[in-house]
N, C-alpha and C positions, 0 to 999 in steps of 0.2 A: 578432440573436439571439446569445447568447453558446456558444458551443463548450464542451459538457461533454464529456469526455474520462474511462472507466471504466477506471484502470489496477489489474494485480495486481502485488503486490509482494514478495519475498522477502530477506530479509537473514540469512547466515548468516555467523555468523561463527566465523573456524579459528584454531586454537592458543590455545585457550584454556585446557585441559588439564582440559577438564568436557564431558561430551556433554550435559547438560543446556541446554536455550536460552531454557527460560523467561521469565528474567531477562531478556534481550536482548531478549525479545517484549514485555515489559512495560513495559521503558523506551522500545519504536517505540509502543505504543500510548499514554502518555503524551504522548509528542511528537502524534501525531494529534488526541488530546482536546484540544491547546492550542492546533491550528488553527481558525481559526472559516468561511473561505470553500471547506471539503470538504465530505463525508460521508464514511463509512469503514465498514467491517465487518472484522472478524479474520475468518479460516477457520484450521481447523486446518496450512493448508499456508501463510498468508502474509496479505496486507490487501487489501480492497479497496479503491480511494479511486475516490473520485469528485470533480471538480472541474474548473478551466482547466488545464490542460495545463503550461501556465509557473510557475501555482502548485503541482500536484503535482512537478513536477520538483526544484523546490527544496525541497519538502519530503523529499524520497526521495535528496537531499543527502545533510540532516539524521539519515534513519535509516539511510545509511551508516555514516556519521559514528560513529553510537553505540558501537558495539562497538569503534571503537578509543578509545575519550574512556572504555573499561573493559576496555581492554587487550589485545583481540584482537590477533592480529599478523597477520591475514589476514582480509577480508571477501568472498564473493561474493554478492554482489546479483543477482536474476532479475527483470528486468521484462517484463511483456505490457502492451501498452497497445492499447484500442481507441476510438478516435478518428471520429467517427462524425459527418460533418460535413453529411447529404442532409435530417437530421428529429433533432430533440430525443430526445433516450434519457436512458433514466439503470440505472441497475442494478435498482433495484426493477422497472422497468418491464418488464426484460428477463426476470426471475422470473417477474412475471404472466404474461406472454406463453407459455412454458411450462409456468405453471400450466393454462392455459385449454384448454390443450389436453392434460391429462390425461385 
């Protein structure tokens, strides 16, 4: 059974001389759309990814990465990962699950 792994993500990046971060969120979520072995969701506060663990990592490289590849001069990145290795999950699943018991 392959290890899916529900990590959150946040990348802000400082000194950039704009409090807007829009931008910066829209070139993580490009990078995301150009991965094909995740899933993903934005939230207003960061991404969700879904996937193997070795592959979100290296994708969460990548959107380090971004905001100095556009000039940031300081990034802090927040990761949650939940790694769930006893039964298959995935984030929808975890939704229903407190759906049902609404």
């Amino acid at each position: 059974m392959i290890n899916l792994a529900i990590v959150e993500v946040s990348v802000v990046p400082l000194g950039t001389g704009d409090t807007s971060l829009s931008k910066y969120v829209a070139g993580c979520q490009k990078i995301l759309a150009e991965e094909k072995d995740i899933h993903y969701q934005l939230t207003p506060m960061g991404s969700i990814i879904e996937g193997e663990l070795d592959v979100i990592f290296d994708i969460i490289k990548k959107l380090h990465q971004l905001p100095f590849n556009n000039e940031a001069q300081r990034v802090y990145t927040n990761i949650k990962i939940d790694d769930r290795r006893d039964k298959k999950a995935t984030m929808y699943q975890k939704l229903e699950s407190v759906a049902s018991k609404l």
